[in-house]
N, CA, C and O of each residue as an XYZ file, in Angstrom:
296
protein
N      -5.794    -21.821      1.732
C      -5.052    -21.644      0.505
C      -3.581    -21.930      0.813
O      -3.037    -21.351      1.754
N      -2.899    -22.833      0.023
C      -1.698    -23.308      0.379
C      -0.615    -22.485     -1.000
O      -0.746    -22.774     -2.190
N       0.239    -21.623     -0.551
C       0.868    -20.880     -1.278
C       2.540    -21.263     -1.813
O       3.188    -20.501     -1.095
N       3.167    -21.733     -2.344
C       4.089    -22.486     -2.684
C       5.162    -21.307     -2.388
O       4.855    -20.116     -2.411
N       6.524    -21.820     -2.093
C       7.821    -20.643     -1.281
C       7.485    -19.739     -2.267
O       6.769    -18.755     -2.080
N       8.220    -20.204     -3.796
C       8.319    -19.317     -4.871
C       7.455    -18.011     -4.795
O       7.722    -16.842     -4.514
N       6.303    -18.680     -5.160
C       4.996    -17.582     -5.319
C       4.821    -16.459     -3.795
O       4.540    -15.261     -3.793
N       5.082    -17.301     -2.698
C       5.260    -16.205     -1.201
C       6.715    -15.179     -1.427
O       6.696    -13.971     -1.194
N       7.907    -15.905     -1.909
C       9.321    -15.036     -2.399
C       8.702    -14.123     -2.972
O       8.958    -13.094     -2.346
N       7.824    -13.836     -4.063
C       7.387    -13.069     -4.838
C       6.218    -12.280     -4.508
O       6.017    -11.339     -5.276
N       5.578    -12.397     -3.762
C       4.845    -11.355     -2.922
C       5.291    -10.804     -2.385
O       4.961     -9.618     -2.385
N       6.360    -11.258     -1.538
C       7.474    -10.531     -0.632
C       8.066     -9.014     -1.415
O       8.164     -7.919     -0.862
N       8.409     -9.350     -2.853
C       9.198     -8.503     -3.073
C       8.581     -7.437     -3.732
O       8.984     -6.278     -3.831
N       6.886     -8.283     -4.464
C       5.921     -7.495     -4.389
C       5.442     -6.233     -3.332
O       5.110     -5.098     -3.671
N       5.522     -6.886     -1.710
C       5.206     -5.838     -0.683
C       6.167     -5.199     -0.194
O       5.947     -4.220      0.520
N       7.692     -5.704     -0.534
C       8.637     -4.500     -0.525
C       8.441     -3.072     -1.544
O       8.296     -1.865     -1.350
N       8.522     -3.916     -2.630
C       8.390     -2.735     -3.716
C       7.609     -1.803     -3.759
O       7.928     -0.616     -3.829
N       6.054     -2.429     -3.705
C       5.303     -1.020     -3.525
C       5.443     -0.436     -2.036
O       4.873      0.645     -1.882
N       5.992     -0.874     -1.100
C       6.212     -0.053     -0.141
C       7.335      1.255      0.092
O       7.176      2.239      0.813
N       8.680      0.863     -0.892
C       9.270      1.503     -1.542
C       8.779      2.820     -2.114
O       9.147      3.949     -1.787
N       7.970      2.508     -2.936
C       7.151      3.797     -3.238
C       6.599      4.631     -2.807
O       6.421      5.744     -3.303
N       6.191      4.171     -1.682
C       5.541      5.193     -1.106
C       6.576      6.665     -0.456
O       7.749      6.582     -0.094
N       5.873      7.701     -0.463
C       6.767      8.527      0.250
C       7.588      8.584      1.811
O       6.826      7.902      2.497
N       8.212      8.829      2.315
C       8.674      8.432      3.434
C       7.326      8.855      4.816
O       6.774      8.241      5.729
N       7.304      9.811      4.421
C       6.188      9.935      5.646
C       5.351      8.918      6.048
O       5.193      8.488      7.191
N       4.486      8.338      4.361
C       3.817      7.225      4.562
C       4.311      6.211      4.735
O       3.629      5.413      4.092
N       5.342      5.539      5.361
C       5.612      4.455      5.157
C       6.117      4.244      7.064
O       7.144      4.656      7.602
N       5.379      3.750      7.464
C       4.601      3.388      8.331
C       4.586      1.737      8.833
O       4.807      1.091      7.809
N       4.477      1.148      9.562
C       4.816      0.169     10.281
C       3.359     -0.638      9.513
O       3.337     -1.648      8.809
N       2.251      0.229      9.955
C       1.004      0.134     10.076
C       0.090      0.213      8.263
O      -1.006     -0.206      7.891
N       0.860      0.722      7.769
C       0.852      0.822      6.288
C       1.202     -0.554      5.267
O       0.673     -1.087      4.292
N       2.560     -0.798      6.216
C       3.354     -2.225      5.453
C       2.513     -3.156      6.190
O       2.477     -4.136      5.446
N       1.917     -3.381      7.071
C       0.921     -4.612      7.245
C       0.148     -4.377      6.059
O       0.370     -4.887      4.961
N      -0.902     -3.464      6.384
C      -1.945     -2.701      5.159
C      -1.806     -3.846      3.674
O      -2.420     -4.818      3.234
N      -0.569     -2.989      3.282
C      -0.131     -3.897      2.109
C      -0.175     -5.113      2.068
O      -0.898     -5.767      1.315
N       0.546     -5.516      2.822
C       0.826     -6.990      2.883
C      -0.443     -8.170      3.240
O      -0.456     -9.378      3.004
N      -1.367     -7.387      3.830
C      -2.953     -7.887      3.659
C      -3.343     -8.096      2.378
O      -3.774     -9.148      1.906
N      -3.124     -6.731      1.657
C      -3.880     -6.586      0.163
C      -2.844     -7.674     -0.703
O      -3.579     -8.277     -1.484
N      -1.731     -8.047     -0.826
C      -1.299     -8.737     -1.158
C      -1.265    -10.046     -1.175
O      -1.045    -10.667     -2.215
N      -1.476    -10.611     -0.040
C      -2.024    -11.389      0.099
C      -3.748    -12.264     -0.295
O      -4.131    -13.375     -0.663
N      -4.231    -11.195     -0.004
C      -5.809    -11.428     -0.666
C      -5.939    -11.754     -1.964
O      -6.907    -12.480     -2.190
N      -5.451    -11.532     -2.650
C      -5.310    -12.005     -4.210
C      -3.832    -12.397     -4.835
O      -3.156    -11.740     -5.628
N      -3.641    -13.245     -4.433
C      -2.041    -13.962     -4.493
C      -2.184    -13.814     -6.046
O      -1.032    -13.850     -6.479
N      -2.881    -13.696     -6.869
C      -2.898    -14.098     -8.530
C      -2.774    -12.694     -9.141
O      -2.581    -12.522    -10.344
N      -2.867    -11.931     -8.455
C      -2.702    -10.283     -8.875
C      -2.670     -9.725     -7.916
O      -3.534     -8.931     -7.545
N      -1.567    -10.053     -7.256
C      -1.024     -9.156     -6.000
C      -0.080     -7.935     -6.830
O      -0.206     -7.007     -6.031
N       0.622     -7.498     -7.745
C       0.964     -6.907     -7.972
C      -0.071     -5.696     -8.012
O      -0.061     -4.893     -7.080
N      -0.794     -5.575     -8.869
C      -1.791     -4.859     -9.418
C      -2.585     -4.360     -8.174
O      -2.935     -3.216     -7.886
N      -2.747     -5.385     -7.601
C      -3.592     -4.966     -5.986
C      -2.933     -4.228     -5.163
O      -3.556     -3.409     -4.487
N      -1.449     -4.359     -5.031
C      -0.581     -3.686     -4.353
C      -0.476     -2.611     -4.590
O      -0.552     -1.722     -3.741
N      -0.249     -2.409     -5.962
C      -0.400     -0.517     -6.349
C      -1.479     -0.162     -6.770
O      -1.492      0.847     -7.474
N      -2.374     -0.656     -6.571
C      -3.538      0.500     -6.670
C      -3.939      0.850     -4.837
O      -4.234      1.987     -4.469
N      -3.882     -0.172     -4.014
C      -3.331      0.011     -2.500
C      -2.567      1.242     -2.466
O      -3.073      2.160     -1.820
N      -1.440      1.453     -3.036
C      -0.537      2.341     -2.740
C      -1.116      3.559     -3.058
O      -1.070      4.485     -2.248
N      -1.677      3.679     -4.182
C      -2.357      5.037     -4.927
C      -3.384      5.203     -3.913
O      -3.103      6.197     -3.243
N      -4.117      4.824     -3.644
C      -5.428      4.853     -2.283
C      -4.703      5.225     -1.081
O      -5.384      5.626     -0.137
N      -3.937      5.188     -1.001
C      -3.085      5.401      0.362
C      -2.989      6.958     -0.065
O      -3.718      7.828      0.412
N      -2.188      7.136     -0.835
C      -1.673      8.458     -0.883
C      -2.511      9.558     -1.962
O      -2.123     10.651     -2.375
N      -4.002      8.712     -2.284
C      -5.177     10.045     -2.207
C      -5.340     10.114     -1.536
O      -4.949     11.213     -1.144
N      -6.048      9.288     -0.410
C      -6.601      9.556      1.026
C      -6.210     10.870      1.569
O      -7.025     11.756      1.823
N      -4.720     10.983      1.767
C      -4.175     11.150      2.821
C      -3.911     12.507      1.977
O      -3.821     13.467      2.742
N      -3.758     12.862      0.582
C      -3.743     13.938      0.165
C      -4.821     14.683     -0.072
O      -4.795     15.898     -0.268
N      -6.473     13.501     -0.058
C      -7.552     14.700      0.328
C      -7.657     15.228      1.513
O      -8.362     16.222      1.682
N      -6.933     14.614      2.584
C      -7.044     14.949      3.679
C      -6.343     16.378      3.805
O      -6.845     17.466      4.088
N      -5.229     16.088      3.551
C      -4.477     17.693      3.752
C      -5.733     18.723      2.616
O      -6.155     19.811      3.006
N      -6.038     18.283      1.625
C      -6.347     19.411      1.061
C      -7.689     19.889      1.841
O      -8.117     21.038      1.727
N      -8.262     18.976      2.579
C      -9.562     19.280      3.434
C      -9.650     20.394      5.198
O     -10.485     20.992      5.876
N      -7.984     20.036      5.191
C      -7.543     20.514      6.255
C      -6.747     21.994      5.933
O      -6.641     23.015      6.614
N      -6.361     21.721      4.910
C      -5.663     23.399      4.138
C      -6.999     23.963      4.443
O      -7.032     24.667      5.452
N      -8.421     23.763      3.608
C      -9.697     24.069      3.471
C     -10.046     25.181      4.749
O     -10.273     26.389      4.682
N      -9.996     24.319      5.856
C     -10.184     24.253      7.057
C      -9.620     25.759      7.887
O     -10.276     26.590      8.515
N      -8.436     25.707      7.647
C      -7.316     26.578      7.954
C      -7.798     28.242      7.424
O      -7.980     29.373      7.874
N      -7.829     27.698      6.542
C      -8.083     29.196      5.574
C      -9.303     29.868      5.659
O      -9.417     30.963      5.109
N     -10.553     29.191      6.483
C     -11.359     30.178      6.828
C     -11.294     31.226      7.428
O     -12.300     31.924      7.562
């Protein structure tokens, strides 16, 4: 797939932005690849792909704490 500058400029600022969002904790070396995969994979709705990426990121990681609060409190 051959991606023209423009349209790569604009993913770019696509995988800044939703990385932006994320909270600081999550934002991660290893996270901004993450993204920038999912962004890539669908160059035609990389936006849309990007933040729902982002939202999946930060259920995960908030069922996790709530599984681990769980945990604690026995």
């Amino acid at each position: 797939m051959i991606i023209d500058s423009g349209k790569a400029d604009e993913m770019q600022v696509t995988l800044d932005e939703a990385f932006a969002r994320l909270p600081k904790a999550y934002r991660t070396e290893q996270v901004r690849e993450d993204i920038a995969r999912v962004v890539v994979s669908d160059p035609d709705n990389h936006r849309h792909t990007a933040m729902q990426f982002v939202l999946e990121v930060i259920f995960t990681i908030d069922r996790a704490m709530d599984r681990l609060a769980g945990l604690k409190s026995r």
